[in-house]
DRENDO-1510 file (C-alpha; in Angstrom, 1 decimal, always signed):
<recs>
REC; n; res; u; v; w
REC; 1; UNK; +10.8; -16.7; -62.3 .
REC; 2; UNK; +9.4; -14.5; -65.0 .
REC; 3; UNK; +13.0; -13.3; -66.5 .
REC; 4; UNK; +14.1; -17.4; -66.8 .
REC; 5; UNK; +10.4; -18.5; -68.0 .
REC; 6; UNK; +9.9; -20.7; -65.0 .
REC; 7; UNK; +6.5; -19.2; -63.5 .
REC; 8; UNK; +4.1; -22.5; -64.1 .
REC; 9; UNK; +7.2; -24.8; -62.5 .
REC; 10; UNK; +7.0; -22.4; -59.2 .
REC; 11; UNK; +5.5; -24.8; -56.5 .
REC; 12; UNK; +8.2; -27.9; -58.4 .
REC; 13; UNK; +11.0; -28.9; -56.5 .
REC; 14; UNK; +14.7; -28.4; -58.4 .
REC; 15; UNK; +14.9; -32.1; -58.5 .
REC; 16; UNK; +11.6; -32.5; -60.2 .
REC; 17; UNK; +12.8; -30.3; -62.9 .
REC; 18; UNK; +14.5; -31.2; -66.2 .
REC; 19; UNK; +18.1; -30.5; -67.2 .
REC; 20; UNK; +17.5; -27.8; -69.0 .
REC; 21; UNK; +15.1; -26.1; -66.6 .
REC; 22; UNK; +17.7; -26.9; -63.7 .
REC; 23; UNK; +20.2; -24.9; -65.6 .
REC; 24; UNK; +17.3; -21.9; -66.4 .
REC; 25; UNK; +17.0; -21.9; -62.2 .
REC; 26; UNK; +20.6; -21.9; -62.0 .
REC; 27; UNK; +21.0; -18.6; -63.8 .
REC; 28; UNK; +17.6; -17.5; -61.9 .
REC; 29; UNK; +19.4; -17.7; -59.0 .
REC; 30; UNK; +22.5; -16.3; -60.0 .
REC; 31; UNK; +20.4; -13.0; -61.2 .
REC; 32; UNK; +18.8; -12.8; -57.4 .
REC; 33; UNK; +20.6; -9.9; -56.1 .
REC; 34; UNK; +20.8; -7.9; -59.6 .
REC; 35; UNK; +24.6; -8.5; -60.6 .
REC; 36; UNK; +26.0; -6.5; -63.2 .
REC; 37; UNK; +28.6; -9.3; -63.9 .
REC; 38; UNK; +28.0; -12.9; -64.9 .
REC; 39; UNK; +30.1; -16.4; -64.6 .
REC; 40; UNK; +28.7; -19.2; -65.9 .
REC; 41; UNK; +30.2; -22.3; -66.7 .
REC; 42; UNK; +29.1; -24.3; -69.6 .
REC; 43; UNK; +25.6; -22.8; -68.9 .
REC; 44; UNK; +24.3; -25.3; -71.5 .
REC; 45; UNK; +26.0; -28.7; -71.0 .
REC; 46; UNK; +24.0; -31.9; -71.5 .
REC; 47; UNK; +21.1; -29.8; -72.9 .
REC; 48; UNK; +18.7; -30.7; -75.8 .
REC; 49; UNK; +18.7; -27.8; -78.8 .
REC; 50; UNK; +15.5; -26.2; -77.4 .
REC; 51; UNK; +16.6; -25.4; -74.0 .
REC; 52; UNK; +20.2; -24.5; -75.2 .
REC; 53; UNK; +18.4; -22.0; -77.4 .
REC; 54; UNK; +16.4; -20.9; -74.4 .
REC; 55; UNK; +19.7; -20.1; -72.2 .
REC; 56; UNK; +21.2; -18.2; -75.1 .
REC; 57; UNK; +18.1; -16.1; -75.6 .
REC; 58; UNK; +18.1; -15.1; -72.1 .
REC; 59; UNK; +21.8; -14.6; -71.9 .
REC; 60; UNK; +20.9; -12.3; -75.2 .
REC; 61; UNK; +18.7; -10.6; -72.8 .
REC; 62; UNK; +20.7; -9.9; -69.8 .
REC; 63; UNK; +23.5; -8.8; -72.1 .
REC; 64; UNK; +21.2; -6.0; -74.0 .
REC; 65; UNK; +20.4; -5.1; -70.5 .
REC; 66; UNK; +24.0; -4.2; -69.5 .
REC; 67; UNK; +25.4; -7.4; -68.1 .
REC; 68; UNK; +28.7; -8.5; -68.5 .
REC; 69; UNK; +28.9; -12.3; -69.0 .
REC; 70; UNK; +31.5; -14.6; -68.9 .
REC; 71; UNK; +30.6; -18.3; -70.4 .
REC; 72; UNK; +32.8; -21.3; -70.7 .
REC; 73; UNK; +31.4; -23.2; -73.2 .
REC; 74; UNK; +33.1; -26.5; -75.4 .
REC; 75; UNK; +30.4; -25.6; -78.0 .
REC; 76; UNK; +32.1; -23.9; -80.8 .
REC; 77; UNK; +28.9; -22.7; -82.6 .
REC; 78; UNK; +28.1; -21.2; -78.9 .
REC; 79; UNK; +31.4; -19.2; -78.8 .
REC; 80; UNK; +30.5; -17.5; -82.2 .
REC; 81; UNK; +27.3; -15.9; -80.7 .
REC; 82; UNK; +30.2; -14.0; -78.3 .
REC; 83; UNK; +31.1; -10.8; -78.7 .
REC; 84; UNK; +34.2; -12.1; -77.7 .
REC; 85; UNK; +36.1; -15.1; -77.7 .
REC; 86; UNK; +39.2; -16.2; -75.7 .
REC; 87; UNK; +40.9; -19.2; -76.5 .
REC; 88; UNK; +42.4; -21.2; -72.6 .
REC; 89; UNK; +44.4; -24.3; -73.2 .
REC; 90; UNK; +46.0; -25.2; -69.8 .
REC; 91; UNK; +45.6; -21.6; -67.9 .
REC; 92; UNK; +46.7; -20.5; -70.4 .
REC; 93; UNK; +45.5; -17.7; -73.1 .
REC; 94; UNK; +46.1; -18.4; -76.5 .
REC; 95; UNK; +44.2; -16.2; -78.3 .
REC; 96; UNK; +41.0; -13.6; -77.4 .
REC; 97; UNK; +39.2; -11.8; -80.1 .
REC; 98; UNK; +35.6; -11.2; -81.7 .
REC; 99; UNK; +34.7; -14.2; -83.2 .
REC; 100; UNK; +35.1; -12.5; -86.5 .
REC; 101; UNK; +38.7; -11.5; -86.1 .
REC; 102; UNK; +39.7; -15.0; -84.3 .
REC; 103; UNK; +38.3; -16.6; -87.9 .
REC; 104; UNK; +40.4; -13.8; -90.2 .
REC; 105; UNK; +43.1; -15.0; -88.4 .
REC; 106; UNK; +43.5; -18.0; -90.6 .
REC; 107; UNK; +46.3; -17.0; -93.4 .
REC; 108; UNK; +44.2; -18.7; -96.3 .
REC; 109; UNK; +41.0; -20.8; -96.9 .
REC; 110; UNK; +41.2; -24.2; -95.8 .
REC; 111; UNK; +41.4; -27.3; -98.2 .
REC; 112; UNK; +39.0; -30.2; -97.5 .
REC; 113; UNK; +38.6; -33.7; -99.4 .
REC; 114; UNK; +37.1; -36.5; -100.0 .
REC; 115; UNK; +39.1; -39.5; -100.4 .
REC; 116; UNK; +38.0; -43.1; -100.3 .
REC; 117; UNK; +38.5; -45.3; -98.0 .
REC; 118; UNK; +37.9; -42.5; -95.4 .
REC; 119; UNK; +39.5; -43.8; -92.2 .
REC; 120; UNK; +43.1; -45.1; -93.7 .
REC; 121; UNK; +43.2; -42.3; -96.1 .
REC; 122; UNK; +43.0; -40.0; -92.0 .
REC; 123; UNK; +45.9; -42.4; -90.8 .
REC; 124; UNK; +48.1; -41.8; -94.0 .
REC; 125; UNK; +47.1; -37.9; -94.3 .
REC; 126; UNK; +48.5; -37.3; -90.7 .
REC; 127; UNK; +51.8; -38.6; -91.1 .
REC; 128; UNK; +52.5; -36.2; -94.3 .
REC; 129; UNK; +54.9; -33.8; -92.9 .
REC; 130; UNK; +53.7; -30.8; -95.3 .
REC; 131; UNK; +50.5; -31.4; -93.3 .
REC; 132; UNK; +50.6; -29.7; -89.8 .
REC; 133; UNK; +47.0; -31.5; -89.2 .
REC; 134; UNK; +44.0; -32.9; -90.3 .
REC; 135; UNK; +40.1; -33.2; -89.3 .
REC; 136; UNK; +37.5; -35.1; -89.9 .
REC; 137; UNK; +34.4; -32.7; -90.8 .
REC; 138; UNK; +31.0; -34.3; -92.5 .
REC; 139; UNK; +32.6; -36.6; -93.9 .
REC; 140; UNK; +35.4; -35.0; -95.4 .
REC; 141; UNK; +39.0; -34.4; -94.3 .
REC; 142; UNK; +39.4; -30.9; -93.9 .
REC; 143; UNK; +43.7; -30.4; -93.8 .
REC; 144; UNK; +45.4; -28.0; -92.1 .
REC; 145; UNK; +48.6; -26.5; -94.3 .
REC; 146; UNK; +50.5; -23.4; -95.1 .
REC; 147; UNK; +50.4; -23.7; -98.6 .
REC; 148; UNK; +47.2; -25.7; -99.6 .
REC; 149; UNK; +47.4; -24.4; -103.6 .
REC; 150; UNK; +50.7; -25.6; -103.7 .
REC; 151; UNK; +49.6; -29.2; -101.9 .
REC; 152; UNK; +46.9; -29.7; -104.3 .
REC; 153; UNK; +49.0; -28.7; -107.5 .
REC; 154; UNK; +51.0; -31.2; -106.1 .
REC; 155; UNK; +48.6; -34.1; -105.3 .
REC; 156; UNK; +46.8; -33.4; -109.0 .
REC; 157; UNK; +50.6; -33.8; -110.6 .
REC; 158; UNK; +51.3; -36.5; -108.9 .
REC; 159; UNK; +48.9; -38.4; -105.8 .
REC; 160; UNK; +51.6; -40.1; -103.2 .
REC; 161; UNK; +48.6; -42.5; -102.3 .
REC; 162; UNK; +48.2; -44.9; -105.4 .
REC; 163; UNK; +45.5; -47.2; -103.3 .
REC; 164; UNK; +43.4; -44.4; -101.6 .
REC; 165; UNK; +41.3; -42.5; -104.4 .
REC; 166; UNK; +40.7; -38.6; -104.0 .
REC; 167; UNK; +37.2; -38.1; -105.1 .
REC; 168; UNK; +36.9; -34.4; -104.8 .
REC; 169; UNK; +37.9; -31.1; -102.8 .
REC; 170; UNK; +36.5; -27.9; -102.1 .
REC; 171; UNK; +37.6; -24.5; -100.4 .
REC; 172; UNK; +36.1; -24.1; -97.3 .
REC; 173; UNK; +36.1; -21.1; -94.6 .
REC; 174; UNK; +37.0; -22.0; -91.0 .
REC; 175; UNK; +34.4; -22.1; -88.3 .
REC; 176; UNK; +35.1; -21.3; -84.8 .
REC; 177; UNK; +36.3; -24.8; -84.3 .
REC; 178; UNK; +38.8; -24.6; -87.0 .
REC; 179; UNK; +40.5; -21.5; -85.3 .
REC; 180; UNK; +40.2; -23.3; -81.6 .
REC; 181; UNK; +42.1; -26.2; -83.3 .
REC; 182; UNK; +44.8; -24.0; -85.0 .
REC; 183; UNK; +45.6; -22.5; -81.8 .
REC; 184; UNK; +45.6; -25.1; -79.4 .
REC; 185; UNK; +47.5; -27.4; -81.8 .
REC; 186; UNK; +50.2; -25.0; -82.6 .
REC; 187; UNK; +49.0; -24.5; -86.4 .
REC; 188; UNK; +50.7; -21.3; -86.5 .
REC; 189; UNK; +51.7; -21.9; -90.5 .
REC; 190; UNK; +47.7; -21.2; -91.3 .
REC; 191; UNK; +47.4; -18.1; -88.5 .
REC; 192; UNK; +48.6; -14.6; -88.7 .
REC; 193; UNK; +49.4; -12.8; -85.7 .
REC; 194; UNK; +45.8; -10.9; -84.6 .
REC; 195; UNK; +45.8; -7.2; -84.1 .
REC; 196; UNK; +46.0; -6.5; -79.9 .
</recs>
């Protein structure tokens, strides 16, 4: 109980305990007999901030401690605390690297805008075919193309969308959830083949 910080909930019940403690008892009992290997599936599902940063500490822990473990998460920003990160779409492995070499994968920065009205300006975006994808992002559309320099010359020359207004863009890096989407979409014009 000491190891998943659970020693005042000792005499609780499982079911009187919150999410987040119910998934700190979860691991507790998965450390019981000492393993020196680790599954755990989306360890930190459903969880408030506090307690997710609570499971990753410990999982910190166990790691520095010589344990392997093995976490399925949907949480991008999760998979970048990884040493390593593999990419399964369908049992199948589309890419597995450090999260540092998954995000130099990318062949050039990305391009993202802000164009006004926001939603049609998403519809319209998507059905360029220089465009292998776009994505909404903080309230920008962050687009997904082999040549972005060469798109924006373009748009600046000569915008295709006289009733939509582009407001601004900006050169951004991709995150973890960038590189997921490039390889489960099939973005391979913005990805370079990684080093095995």
């Amino acid at each position: 109980l000491s190891v998943i910080d659970l020693q005042e909930k000792r005499s609780a019940t499982a079911e009187n305990l919150s999410g987040g403690m119910r998934q700190l008892l979860a691991i507790g009992c998965a450390l019981v007999h000492d393993p020196t290997l680790l599954f755990l599936d989306e360890p930190t599902r459903g969880l408030d901030p506090v307690h997710r940063q609570q499971i990753w500490n410990l999982l910190y822990d166990l790691s520095h401690e010589g344990k392997t473990i093995f976490v399925t998460t949907h949480y991008m920003d999760e998979a970048e605390r990884c040493t390593e990160v593999g990419f399964i779409e369908n049992g199948r492995l589309l890419a597995k690297a450090p999260p540092r070499a998954l995000k130099s994968s990318f062949r050039t920065r990305l391009l993202e805008v802000d164009i006004e009205p926001l939603m049609p300006a998403l519809v319209r975006l998507r059905s360029l075919p220089e465009l292998l994808g776009v994505s909404l992002r903080s309230g920008g559309l962050r687009l997904y193309v082999s040549d972005p320099e060469k798109l924006l010359a373009s748009w600046r020359e000569n915008w295709p969308f006289p009733d939509l207004r582009l407001l601004g863009e900006r050169w951004v890096e991709p995150d973890m959830e960038d590189v997921f989407t490039a390889y489960s979409q099939g973005y391979h014009g913005v990805l370079r083949k990684l080093a095995s």
